[in-house]
C-alpha positions in Angstrom: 0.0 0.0 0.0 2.8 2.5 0.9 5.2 1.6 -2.2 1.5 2.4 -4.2 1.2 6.1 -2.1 5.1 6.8 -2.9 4.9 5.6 -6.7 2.0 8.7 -7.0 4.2 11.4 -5.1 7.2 9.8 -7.6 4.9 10.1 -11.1 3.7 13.8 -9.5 7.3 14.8 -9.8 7.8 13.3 -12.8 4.8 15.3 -14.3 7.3 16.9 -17.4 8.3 13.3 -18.1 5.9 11.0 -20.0 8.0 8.1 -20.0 8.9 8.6 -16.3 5.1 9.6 -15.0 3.7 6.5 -16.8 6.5 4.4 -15.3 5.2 5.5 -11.8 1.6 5.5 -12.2 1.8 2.1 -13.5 4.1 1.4 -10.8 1.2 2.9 -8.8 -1.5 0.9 -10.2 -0.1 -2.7 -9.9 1.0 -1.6 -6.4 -2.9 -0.8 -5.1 -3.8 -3.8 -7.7 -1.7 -6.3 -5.6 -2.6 -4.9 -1.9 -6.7 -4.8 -3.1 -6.3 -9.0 -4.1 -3.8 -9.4 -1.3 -6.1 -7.8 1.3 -9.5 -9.8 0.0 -8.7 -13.2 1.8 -5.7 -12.0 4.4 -7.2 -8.8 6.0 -11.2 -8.5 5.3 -11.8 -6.5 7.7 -9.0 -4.1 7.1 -9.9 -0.5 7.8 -8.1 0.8 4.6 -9.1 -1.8 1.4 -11.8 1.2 0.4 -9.0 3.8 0.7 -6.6 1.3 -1.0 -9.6 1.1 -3.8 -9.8 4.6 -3.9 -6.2 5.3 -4.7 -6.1 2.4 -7.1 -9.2 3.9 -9.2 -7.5 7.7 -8.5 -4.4 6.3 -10.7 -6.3 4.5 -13.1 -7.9 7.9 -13.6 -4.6 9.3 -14.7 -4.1 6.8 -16.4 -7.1 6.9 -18.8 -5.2 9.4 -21.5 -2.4 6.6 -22.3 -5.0 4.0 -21.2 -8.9 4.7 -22.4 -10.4 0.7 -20.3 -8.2 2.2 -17.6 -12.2 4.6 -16.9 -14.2 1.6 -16.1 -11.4 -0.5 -13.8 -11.9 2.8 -11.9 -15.2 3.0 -11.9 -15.6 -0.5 -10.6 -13.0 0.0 -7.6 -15.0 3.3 -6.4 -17.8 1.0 -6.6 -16.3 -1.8 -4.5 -14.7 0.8 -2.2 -18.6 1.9 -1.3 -19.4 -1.5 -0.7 -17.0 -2.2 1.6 -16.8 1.1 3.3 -20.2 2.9 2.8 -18.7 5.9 5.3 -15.7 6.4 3.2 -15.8 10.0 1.7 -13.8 10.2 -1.1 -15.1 7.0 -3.0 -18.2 9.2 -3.1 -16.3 11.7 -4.3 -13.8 10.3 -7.2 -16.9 8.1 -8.6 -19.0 11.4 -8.6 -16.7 14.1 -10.0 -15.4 10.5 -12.7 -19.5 10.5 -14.0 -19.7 14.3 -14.0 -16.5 14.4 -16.0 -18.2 11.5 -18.5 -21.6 13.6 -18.5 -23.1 11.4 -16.7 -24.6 13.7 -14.3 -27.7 11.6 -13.9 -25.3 8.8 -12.2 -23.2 11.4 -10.3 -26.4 13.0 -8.7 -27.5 8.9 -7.2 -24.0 8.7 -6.0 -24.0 11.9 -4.3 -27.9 10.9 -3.2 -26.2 7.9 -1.7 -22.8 9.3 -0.3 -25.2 11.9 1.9 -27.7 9.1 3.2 -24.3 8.0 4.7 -22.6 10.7 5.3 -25.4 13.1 6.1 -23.1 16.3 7.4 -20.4 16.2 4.3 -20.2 19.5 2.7 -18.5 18.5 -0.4 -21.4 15.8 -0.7 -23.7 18.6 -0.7 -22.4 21.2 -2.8 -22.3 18.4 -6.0 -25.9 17.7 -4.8 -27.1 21.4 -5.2 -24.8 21.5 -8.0 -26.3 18.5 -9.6 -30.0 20.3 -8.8 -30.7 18.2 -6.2 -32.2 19.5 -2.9 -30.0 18.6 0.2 -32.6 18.4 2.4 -34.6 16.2 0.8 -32.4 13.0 1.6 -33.1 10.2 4.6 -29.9 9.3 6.5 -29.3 5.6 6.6 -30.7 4.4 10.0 -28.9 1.3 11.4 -30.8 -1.4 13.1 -30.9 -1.5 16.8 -28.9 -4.1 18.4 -31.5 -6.5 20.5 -30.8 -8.3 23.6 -32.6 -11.7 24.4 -33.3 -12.4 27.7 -34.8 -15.5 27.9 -37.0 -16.4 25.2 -37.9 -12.6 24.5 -36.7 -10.4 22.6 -35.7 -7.1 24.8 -34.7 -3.6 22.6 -31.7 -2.3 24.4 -32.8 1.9 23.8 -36.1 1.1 25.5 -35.0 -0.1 29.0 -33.7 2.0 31.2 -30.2 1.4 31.9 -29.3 1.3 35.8 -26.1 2.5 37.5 -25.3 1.6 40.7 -22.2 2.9 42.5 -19.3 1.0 42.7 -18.4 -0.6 46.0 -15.0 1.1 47.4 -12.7 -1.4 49.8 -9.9 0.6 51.8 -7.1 -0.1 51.1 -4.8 -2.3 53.3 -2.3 -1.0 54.7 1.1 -2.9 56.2 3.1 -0.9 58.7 6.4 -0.7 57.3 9.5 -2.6 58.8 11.6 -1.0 61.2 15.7 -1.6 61.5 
């Protein structure tokens, strides 16, 4: 993951070079290509495979001048990203600004509509939504399910009983008197 991060910093550097930018982002891409597989079976629950999706669909995107396919490989990373991590930002982002950019707006505008069910509070969620012509205001945040407790054979909600504290019982110390020599 972090040769992937240092391979983009590398082809941003390179930016006057073709040969040498290319190298990089390639570099880049079969970097985040590898970790995404790698991180499928040995780390599924790993906080950063939607970042790690992210970045691999963010060089594919710079890609897509030398390498046209390179636009739908990101596309379906962005997409995987939001599956795994339906909180993660940027995905929302990237796959938004990557339909407005292919004048699909219509696509951008349901991303967006699903990025702020999730994210409810993102600014940059809700700008493209205005922008799009949608109407912030308008969208339902995505409501989890309540965690239930069973006690017994029945079914008990854990919001509707009151929870109750009692005070913790306090032992004095013990205390040894200390030798004398």
């Amino acid at each position: 993951y972090c040769d992937g991060l240092k391979y983009i910093l590398r082809a941003d550097h390179a930016m006057g070079n073709k040969a040498d930018f290319s190298y990089n982002m390639q570099n880049a891409i079969t970097s985040f290509n590898g970790v995404t597989e790698e991180w499928r079976s040995a780390a599924p629950t790993c906080s950063l495979r939607a970042e790690a999706h992210t970045n691999l669909a963010k060089s594919l995107l710079r890609m897509v001048k030398r390498q046209p396919a390179a636009a739908s490989q990101a596309i379906n990373s962005l997409k995987q990203a939001i599956e795994l991590t339906p909180g993660f930002l940027q995905s929302y982002l990237v796959l938004a600004d990557t339909y407005i950019d292919n004048g699909q707006k219509r696509k951008a505008k349901e991303i967006v509509e699903e990025g702020l069910a999730h994210i409810p509070n993102s600014k940059a969620l809700a700008k493209r939504y205005v922008a799009l012509g949608g109407n912030p205001s308008t969208i339902k945040p995505v409501t989890k399910p309540t965690p239930a407790a069973t006690e017994g054979n029945v079914t008990v909600d854990k919001i509707s009983q009151p929870i109750e504290v009692k005070p913790a019982e306090v032992k004095p110390a013990e205390v040894k008197p200390a030798e004398v020599k």
